[in-house]
N, C-alpha and C positions, 0 to 999 in steps of 0.2 A: 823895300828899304826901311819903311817905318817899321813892318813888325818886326826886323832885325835891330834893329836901336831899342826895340822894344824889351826882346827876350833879352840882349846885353846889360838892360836896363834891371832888370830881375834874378840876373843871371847874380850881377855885379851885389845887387841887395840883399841875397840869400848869401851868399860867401862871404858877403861882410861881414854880416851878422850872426854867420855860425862862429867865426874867425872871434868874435870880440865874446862869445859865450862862454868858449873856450877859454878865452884869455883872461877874462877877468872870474872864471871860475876855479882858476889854478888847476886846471884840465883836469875837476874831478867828471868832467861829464862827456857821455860819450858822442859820437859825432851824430848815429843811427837815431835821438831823442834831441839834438838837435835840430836833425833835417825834419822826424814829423811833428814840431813847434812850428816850424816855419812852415811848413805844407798845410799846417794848420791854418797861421797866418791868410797863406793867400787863401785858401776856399773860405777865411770871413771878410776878405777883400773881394774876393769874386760875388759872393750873396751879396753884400753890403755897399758894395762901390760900385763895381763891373757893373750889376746887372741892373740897378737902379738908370745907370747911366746911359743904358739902350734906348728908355723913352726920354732922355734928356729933350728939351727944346733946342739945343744948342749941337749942329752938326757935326761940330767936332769931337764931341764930347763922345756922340753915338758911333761914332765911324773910331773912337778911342776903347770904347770897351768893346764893340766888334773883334777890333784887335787883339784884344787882351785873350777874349775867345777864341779864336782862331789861331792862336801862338800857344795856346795851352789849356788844348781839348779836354786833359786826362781832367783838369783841375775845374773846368770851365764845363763838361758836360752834365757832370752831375747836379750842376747848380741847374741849369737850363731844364732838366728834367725834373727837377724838387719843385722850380716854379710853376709848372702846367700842373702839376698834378695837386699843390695847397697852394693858389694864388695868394695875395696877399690883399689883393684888389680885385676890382671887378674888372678890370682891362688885362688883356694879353699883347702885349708887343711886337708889334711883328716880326719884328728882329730877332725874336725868342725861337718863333718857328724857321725865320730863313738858316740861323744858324743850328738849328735839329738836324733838317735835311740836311745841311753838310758837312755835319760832326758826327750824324748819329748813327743807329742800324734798323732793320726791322722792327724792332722791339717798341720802336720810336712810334709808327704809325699809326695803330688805333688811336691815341691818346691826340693827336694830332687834328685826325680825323675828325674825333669826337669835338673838338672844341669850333673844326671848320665849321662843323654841321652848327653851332651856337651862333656863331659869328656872320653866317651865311647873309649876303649883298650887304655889310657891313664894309667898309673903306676898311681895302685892303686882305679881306677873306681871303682872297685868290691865292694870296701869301701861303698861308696854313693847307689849301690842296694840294698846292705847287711841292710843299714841302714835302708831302705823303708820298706823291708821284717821284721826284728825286729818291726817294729812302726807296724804294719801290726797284727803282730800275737801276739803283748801285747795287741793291744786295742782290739780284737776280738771279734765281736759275730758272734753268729752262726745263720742262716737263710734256711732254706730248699727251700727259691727261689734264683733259680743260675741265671747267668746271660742267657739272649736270642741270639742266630744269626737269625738278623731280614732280613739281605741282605749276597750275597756271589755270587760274578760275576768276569772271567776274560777276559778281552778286550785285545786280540793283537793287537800293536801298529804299527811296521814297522818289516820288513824282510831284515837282515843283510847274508853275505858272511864271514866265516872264513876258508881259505881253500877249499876244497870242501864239506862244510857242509854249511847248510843252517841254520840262526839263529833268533829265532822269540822270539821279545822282547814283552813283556803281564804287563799287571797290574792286580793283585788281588787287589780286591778292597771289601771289610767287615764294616757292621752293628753290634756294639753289643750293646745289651741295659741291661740295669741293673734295673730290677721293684725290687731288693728286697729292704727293707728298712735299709741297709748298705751297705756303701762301700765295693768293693771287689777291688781285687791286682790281677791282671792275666797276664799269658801269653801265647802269640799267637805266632804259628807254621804252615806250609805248605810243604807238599810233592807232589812232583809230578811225576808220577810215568810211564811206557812205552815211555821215552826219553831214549836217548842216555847217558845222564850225570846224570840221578835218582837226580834233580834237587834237593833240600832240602834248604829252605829258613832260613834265620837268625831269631832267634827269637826275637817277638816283647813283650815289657812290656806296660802295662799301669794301671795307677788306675784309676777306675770307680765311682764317687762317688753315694749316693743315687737316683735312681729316675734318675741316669745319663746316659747317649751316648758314644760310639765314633765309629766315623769315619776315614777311614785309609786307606791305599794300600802300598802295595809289587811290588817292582818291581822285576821281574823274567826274564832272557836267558833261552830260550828254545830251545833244541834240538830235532825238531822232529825225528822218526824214518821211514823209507818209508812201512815196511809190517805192521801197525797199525794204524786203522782209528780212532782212539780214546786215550787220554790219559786218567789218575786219577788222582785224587785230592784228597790226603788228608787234612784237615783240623781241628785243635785242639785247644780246648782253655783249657791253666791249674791254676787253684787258686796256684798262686805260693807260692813254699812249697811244694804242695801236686802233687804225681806222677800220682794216675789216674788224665783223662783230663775230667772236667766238662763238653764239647760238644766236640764232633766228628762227623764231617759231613763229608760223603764222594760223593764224584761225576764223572760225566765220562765227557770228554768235548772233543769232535772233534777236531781233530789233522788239526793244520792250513797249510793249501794249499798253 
């Protein structure tokens, strides 16, 4: 109901105001140079008012330019994308991202992505994944070629002392390649398995776009155990979203001396 009072609200302000441009210009001007004055107008209403007003302290204020967003995407998305990409400050709003994801399209995603990844156990981060996952599975299509693990190697670096245990610092290091013909959203997981500490690595995000790559590594503490000459490795990749994992590669790898 409000955002209908709303767009009435706008509606009513643009036709006044092309009405009075007209009229007091003795109709030398045309309507088509009226309308993008006032189109003009709101995108420095939207920059200048709307979007300030998302981190407003004051809830109404925020759930007001929400609105304003939401009733007039065409005019409202563009600003929402100027601001992620040359903030004006060091904070992002999270209302900037919930309203991406539901205004926006693929295109929205890395950029998205890339700010989660800044913003990460930040109050509030979850916002800006949340937002990638939505853009993710509105624009969807479906393809029966998943993504590939083209490489999958881990290199121990140095041998550290905590105690009397002995701790070996390693890098996983992963190829994945994406032949299908859309982007996928995945994510990547690592277990490592007959240590002392059942190692379980944080998981990683990324979007892959068409025809695209990435390249990556994990860094892991490892605690060998002395009666096992071998650890395991699991390794996972999941269409996030979806609980099975599109590849599982498992491996055994000689326990570092």
């Amino acid at each position: 109901m409000e955002v209908r009072h709303l767009k009435k609200y706008l509606n009513i302000f643009f036709s006044t105001s092309i009405f009075l441009i007209v009229l007091f210009s003795g109709g030398r001007l045309e309507i088509s140079p009226a309308h993008a004055f006032f189109e003009n107008q709101v995108r420095y209403a939207f920059e200048h008012r709307w979007l300030p007003m998302l981190s407003d302290s004051a809830s109404e204020k925020r759930f007001q330019a929400m609105q304003a967003f939401l009733a007039f995407p065409e005019w409202g998305l563009p600003v929402l994308r100027k601001s992620i990409i040359s903030p004006e400050s060091d904070g992002y709003p999270w209302q900037i991202a919930m309203l991406i994801g539901m205004l926006g399209d693929s295109s929205d995603a890395p950029p998205l992505l890339e700010i989660w990844r800044e913003l990460k156990n930040r109050e509030r981060s979850e916002v800006w994944l949340g937002a990638v996952q939505r853009l993710y599975w509105k624009n969807y299509l479906p393809s029966e070629i998943s993504p590939k693990l083209t490489s999958l190697s881990v290199n121990f670096l140095k041998t550290s002392a905590e105690g009397e245990k002995d701790i070996k610092t390693a890098s996983l290091q992963y190829r994945i390649d994406n032949p299908s013909p859309v982007p996928r959203f995945i994510r990547v997981g690592a277990h490592f398995w007959r240590t002392r500490t059942q190692e379980n690595l944080s998981d990683k995000y990324y979007w892959i776009p068409t025809g695209g790559r990435i390249e990556s590594s994990m860094q892991v503490r490892i605690f060998p155990v002395a009666h096992s000459s071998s650890m395991r490795l699991d390794f996972r990749v999941w269409e996030v979203g979806v609980s099975e994992p599109l590849l599982h590669q498992r491996g055994r790898i000689p326990s570092p001396r």
